[in-house]
C-alpha positions in Angstrom: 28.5 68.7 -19.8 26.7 69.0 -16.5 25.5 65.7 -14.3 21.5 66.1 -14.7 21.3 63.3 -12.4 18.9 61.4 -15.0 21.3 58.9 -16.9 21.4 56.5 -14.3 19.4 54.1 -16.4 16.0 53.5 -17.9 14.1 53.2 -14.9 12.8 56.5 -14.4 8.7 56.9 -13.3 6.4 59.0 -15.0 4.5 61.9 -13.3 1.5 60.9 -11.6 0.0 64.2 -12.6 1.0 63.3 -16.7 0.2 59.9 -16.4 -3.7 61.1 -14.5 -4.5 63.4 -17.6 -3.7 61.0 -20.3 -5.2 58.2 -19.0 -8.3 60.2 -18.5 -8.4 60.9 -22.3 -7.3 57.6 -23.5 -8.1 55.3 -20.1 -5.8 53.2 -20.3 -5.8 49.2 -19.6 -2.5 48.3 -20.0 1.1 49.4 -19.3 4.3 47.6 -21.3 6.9 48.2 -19.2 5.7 49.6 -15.9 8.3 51.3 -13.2 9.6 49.1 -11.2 12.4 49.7 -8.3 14.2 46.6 -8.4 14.6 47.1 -12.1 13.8 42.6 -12.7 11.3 42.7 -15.3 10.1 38.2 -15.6 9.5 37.5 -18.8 6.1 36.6 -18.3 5.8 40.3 -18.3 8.0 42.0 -21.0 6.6 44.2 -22.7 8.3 43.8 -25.8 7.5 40.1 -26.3 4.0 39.7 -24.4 0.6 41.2 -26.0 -0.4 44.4 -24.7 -4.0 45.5 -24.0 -6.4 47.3 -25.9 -5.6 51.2 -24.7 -2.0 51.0 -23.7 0.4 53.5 -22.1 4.3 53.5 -22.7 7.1 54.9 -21.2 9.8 53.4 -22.4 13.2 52.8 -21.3 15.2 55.7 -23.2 18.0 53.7 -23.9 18.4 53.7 -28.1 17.3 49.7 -28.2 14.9 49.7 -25.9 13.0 52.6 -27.0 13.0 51.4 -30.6 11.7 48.0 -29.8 8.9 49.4 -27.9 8.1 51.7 -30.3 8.0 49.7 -32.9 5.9 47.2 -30.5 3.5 49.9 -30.9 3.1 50.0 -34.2 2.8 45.9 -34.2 -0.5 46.8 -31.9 -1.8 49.2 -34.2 -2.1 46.8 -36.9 -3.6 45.0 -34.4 -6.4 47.8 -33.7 -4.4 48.6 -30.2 -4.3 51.9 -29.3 -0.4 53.1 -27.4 0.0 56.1 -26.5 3.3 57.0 -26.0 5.7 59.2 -24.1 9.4 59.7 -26.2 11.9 61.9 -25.8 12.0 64.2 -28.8 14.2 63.2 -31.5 13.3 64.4 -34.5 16.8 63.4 -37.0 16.3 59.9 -36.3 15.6 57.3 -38.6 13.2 55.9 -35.9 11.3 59.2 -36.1 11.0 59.6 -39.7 11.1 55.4 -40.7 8.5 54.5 -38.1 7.2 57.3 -36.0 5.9 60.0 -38.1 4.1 57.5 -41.0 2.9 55.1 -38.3 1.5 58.2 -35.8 -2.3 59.2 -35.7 -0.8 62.2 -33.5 2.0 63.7 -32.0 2.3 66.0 -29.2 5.7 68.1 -28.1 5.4 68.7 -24.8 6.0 72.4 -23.2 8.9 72.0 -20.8 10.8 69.0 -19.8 8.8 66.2 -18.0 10.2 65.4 -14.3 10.8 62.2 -13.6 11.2 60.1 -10.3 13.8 57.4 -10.2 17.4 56.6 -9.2 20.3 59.2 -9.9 24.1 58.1 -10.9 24.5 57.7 -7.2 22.1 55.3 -6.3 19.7 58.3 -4.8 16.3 57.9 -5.1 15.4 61.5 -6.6 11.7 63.3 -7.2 11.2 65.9 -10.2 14.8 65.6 -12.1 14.0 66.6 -15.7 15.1 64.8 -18.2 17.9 65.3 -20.7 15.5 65.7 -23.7 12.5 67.5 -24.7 9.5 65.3 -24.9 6.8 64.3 -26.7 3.6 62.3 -27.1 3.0 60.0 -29.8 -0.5 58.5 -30.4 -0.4 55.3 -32.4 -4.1 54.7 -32.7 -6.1 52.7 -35.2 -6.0 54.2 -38.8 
């Protein structure tokens, strides 16, 4: 299989340009688990522990754990009338997409092409506009 360059880690930043048009629909007041270069998140500020804001935007790690404990974060918020919005890779045999995901999601968005990322490559290179390994989508836990 072919070195994308992306599996370096979970640290990868969302587009500017993605990140401008969503918060403009949704404006945003909170971000979970924000990009951050030296990759030392306190715990004062993790995302999957601390409470999140009213309109929140996640990117989560990718990793399998990770992304399933912010997800289901999300959901914790929505019962707490917390809007997340949510940017996933698309993964639609999972049980985390059909257990939590699709009941829990006021909407869901597949995205047309694969979202570039900015972040650090396999070889410690910072790196602009690598697409990801996955197709990806938008899911919109709002309040029900």
């Amino acid at each position: 299989m072919k070195n994308r360059n992306v599996n370096a880690g979970d640290n990868w930043e969302t587009p500017e340009k993605l990140y401008k048009e969503l918060d403009e629909e949704f404006h945003f007041d909170f971000d979970p688990c924000p990009y951050s270069e030296d990759l030392y998140i306190p715990p004062e500020k993790d995302g999957t522990v601390i409470e999140w804001g009213n309109s929140n935007f996640v990117n989560p790690p990718y990793s399998r754990m990770l992304k399933e404990k912010f997800v289901r974060r999300a959901v914790e918020m929505q019962k707490k009338g917390k809007l997340s919005v949510c940017l996933l890779p698309v993964s639609t045999s999972t049980v985390l997409f059909h257990d939590v995901i699709k009941p829990n999601a006021t909407e869901i968005r597949f995205l047309k092409g694969r979202v570039k990322f900015s972040g650090y490559n396999t070889k410690g290179e910072y790196v602009e506009n690598k697409c990801g390994m996955f197709d990806s989508m938008i899911v919109v836990f709002g309040i029900k």
